[in-house]
N, C-alpha and C positions, 0 to 999 in steps of 0.2 A: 606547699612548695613541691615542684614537681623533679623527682628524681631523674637520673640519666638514663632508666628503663623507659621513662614514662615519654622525655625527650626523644630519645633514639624512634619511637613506635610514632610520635608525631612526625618525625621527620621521613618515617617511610611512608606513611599513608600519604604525608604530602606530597611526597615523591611520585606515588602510585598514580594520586589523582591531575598530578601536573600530567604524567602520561599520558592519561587517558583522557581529561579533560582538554589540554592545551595540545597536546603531540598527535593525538587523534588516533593512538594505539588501540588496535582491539585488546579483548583480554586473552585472546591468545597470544600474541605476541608480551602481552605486559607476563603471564604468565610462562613464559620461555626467558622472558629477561631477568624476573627475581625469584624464579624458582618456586614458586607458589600457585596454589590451584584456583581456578578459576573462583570457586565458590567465595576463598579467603578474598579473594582480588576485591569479589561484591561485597563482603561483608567491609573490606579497609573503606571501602569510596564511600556507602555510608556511616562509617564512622567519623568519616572528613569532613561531611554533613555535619552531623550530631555535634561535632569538633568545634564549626563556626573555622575551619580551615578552608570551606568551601560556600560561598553564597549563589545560593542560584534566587537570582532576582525575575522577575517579569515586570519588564517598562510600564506594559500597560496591563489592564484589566481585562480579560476576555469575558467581555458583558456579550451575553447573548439576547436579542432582540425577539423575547418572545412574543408579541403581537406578529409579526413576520413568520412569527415559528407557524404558529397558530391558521393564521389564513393559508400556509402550505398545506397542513395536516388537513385544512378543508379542502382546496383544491386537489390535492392528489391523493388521499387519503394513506399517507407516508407516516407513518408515529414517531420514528425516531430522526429526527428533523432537526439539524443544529444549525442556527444563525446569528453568526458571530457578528456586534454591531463594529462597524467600522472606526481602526483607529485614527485620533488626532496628528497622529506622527506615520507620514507616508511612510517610514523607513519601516514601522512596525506590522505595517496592515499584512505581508504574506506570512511574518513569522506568526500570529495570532493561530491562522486557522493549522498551521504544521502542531505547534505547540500542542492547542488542540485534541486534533483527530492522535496524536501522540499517546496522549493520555486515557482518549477515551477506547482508542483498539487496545492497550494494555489493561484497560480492565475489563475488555472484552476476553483476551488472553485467557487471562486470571483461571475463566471457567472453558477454556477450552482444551481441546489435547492437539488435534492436528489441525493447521493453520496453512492455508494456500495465500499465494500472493502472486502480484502480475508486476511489473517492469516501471521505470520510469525516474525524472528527476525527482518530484514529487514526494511519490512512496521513501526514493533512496532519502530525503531529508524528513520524512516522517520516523522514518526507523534512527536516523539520527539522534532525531529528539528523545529515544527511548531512555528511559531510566535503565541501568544493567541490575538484571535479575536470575536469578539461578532456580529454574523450575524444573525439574523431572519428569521424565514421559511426555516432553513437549516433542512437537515435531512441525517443522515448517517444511515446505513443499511447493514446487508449481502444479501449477493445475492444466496448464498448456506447454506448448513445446518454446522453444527458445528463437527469441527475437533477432537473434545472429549480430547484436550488437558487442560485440567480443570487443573491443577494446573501449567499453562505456564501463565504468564503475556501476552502470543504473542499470545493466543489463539483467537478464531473468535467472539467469544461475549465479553471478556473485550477489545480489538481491537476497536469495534465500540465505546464503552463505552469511552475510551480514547480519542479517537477523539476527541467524540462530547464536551466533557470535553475543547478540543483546542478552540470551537466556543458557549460555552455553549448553546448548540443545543441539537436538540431532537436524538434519537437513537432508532433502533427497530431491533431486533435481532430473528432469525430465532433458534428456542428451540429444532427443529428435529435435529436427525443424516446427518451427511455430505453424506453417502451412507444407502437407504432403498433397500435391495433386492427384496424383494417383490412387484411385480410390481403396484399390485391394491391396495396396503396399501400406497404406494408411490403417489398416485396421490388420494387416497381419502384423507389423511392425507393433503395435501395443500388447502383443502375445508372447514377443519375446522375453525371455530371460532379465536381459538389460532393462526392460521394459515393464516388467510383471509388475514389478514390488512398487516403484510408482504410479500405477496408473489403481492396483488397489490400492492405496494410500488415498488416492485422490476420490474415492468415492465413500471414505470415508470425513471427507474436511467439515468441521463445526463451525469456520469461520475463513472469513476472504475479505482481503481489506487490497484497494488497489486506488487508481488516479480514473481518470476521464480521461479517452483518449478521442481521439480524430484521424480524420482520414491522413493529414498530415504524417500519425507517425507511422506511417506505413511506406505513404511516400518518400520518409528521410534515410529508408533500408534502401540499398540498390537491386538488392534481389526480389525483395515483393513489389517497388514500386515498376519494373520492368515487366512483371507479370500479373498486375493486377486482373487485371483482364479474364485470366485462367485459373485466379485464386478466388476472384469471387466472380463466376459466370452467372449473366444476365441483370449485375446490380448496376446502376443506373448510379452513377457515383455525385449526380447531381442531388441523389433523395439522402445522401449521408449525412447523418446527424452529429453520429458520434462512432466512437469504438468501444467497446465493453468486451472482456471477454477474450477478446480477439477477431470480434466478428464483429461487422457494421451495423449497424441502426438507421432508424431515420426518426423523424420528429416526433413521433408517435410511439416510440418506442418497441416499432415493430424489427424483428432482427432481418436482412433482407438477403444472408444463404443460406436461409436454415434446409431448404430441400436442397442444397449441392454446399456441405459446408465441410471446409477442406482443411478446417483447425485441426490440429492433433494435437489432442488432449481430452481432458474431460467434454461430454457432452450440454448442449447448453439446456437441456430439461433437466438432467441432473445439478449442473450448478443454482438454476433458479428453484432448488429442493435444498438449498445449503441454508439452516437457522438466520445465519447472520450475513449479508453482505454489504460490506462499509465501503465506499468510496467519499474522494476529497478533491475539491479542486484550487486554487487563488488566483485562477486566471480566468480575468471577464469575458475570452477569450471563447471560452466552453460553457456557455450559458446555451444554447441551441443542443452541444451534446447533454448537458443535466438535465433540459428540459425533457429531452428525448427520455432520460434514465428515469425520471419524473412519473412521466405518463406511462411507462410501461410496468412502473412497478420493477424495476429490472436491481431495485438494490432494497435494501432494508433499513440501511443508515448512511445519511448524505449531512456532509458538514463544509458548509459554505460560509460566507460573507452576505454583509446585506447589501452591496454593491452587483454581488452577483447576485442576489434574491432580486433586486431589481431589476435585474438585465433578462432574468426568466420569464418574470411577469411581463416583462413586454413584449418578449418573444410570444409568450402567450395570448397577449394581446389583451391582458387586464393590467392598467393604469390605475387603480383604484387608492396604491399605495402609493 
């Protein structure tokens, strides 16, 4: 029989986890409301588990299609290759691959210390689906400058923020523009002060997990889409693949500013020196930019649908499957 200690403590954790489950409270916030520290916060929300106070179900099965895996790992000789097979229930098919890539950058986490990440709807519902964990000597970071989407939830600096919210970890955010044209403003500017401590941070990251982008979302900024022109001089915006990075691609996975490339942030030979680089996409939409990420070797772990395994291969131009 359970005494009114034992009632009072289930009715808090319930409480806790209605917060944060249903109200969508980070744990700073839950931790300013009940006067408790982040770490207890994580230790109640899995208790509410444990409790059977809280059921986290998955509708469907995230069956991966390894014959599919397989003929990728032969065509682009990619090893960490996830292909999710596609669900019965349309409503579940994009939650699959978030769930997912969810699970699998947190046990990439696991062994990492400093962690970059790039902008996006995507990522913002991947970091969603995180589990909340309390790890020490974490550190999330950008690795490029900010996308000037200031009133986006998915934008480059609340992005980090959010995160580290999942691991009440530290965060440090890069305050410059995504693109400096100016080439000497661009590289003095990383020397400053304001500047130091993230941009060494950033040549130290063990891990990057971002989305696929396109030239679109360049275009949906009014400040870079007005100066495309002068941010990325001589590219041919008809050979655009995709976006990585912050810098454009084309099919081939070749990046096409690298001799005039006017990102600020890390550089793109040192990111393609980074252990692990995780991208995700659930939009059939970016089969032309994965293929591009495909063939250049431009990531280390790519976690798709078989829907969009299809749609590469045919961009590719092998029907076989």
């Amino acid at each position: 029989m359970k005494t009114n200690d034992d009632l009072n403590y289930l009715r808090k954790i319930t409480d806790l986890a209605h917060d944060y489950y249903l109200n969508k409270l980070s744990l700073g916030e839950i931790s300013k409301k009940y006067h408790l520290s982040r770490y207890l916060i994580a230790k109640y929300l899995d208790d509410a588990i444990s409790q059977g106070l809280i059921k986290i179900t998955i509708n469907a099965p995230q069956e991966r299609n390894f014959e599919l895996e397989n003929k990728f790992r032969q065509l682009f000789a990619i090893e960490n290759i996830f292909i999710l097979k596609d669900s019965e229930n349309p409503s579940l098919k994009n939650e699959n691959v978030i769930a997912f890539a969810a699970k699998h950058i947190q046990s990439l986490i696991n062994d990492s210390q400093i962690i970059g990440l790039a902008w996006g709807d995507t990522v913002y519902r991947v970091i969603d689906a995180f589990t909340p964990k309390v790890k020490e000597n974490l550190v999330f970071t950008q690795f490029i400058g900010e996308n000037m989407k200031y009133k986006s939830a998915a934008g480059s600096g609340r992005m980090v923020e959010k995160v580290a919210a999942k691991y009440d970890a530290h965060f440090v955010t890069i305050a410059g523009p995504l693109y400096i044209v100016n080439n000497q403003i661009r590289e003095l500017l990383k020397k400053e002060p304001a500047f130091d401590h993230a941009m060494s941070l950033t040549k130290k990251i063990d891990l990057i997990f971002c989305g696929i982008g396109t030239l679109s979302s360049i275009e949906s900024i009014p400040a870079w889409n007005e100066s495309k022109s002068i941010i990325f001089p001589n590219v041919d915006f008809e050979n655009v693949a995709g976006m990585l990075y912050g810098r454009p691609y084309n099919s081939d996975g070749q990046f096409l500013n690298i001799v005039n490339d006017k990102t600020f942030g890390l550089d793109i030979k040192s990111i393609l020196q980074i252990p692990r680089r995780v991208a995700f996409t659930n939009s059939k939409f970016k089969a032309r930019a994965m293929l591009g990420a495909l063939r250049g070797k431009l990531l280390t772990d790519i976690i798709i649908d078989e829907s969009i395994a299809q749609r590469i291969l045919m961009e590719a131009g092998d029907n076989t499957l």
